[in-house]
C-alpha positions in Angstrom: -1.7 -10.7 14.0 0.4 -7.8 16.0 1.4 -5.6 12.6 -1.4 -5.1 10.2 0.3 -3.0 7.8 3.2 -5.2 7.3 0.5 -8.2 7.1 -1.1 -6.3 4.7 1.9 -5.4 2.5 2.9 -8.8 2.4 -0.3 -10.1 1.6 -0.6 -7.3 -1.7 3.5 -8.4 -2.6 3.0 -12.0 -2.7 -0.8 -11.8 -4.5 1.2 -9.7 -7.1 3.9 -12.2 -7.6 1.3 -15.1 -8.2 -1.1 -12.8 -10.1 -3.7 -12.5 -8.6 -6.3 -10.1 -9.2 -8.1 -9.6 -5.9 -6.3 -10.2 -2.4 -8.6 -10.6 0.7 -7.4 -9.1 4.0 -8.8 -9.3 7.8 -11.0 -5.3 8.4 -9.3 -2.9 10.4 -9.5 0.8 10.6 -5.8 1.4 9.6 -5.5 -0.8 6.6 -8.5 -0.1 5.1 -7.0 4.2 5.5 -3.6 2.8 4.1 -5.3 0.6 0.9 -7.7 3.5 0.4 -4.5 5.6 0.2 -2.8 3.0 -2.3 -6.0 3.4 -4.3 -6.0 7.2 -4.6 -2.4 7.7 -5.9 -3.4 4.9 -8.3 -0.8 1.8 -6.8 -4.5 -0.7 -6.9 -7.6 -0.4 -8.8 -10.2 -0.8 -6.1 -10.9 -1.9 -2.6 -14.2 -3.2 -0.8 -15.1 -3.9 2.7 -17.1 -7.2 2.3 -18.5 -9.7 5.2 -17.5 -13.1 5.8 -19.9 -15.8 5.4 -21.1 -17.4 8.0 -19.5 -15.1 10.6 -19.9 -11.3 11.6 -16.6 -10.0 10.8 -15.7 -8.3 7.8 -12.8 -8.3 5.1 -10.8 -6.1 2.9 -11.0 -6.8 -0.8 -8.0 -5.5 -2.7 -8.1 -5.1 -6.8 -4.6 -5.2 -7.7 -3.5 -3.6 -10.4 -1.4 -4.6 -13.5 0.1 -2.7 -16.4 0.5 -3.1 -20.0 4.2 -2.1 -19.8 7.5 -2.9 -21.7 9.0 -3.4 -18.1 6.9 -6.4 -18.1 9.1 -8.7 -20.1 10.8 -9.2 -16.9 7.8 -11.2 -15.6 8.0 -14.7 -16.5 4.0 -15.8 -16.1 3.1 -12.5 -18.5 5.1 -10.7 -20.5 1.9 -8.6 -21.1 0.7 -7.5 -17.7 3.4 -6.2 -15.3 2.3 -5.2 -11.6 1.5 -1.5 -11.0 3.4 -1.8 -7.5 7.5 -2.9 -8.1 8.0 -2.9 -4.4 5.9 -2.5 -1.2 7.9 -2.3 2.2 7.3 -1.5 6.1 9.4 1.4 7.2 8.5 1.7 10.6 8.5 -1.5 12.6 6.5 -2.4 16.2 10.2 -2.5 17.1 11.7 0.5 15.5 9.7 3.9 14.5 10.1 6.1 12.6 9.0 9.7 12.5 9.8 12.7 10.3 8.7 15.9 9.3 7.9 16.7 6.0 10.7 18.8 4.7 13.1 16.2 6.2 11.3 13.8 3.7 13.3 12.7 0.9 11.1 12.2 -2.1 10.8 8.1 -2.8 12.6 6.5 -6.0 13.4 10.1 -7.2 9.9 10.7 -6.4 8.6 8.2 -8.8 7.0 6.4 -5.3 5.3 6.9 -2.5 5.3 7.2 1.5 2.4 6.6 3.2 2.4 8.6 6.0 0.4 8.5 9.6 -0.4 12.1 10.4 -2.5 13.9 13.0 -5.3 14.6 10.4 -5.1 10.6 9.2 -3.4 7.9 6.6 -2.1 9.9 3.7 0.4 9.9 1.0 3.1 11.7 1.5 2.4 13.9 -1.9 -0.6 14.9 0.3 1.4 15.1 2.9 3.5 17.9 1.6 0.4 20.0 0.6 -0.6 19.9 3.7 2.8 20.6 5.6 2.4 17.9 7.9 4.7 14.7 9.2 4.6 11.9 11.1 5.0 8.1 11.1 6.3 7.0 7.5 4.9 3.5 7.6 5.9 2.3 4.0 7.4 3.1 1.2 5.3 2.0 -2.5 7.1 2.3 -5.6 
């Protein structure tokens, strides 16, 4: 695996679109910063570094989350619970980069969503981001 954060993303959309309420993932510095970010701004309800059995590496536990919404009647498995993420997407690529500074920024979905953001003080939102008047690598966009 050569992109964890678009493994990762991938591995939260497709868990949503079956339902599921936990999605594992393999431990790594970065994604655990970028799910503990998703957690904060309130995108997934928990996460939990567990061990695997039998072995001495570790995993990422993701709680997604789901929403009692009237959005949800779009959802064809339940018209109850609708996902709390709508769409999850890689901005900058192994191949292509992308870096910014903050007030170049535009704010996500009329800034109903979120960048998350690799800056020199760390993984952050980019909501935290602007409080702190810092850019850097936008790698995804969460709405």
């Amino acid at each position: 695996m050569r992109d964890t954060v678009s493994d990762l993303f991938t591995r939260i959309r497709n868990g949503l679109l079956v339902r599921k309420p936990v999605v594992r993932h393999p431990h790594s510095r970065l994604a655990l910063a970028v799910a503990q970010v998703l957690v904060r701004e309130g995108y997934i309800t928990a996460v939990q570094v567990v061990p695997l059995q039998r072995s001495c590496h570790l995993q990422i536990e993701l709680y997604l989350k789901y929403t009692n919404a009237a959005v949800a009647a779009t959802s064809a498995a339940s018209p109850s619970a609708a996902p709390a993420i709508r769409e999850i997407r890689r901005v900058s690529k192994p191949s292509r980069r992308v870096y910014t500074r903050i007030d170049q920024l535009r704010p996500s979905y009329s800034g109903l969503g979120i960048h998350v953001l690799s800056t020199s003080q760390g993984i952050m939102s980019s909501n935290e981001a602007r409080r702190r008047r810092l850019g850097g690598e936008v790698l995804g966009e969460v709405f």
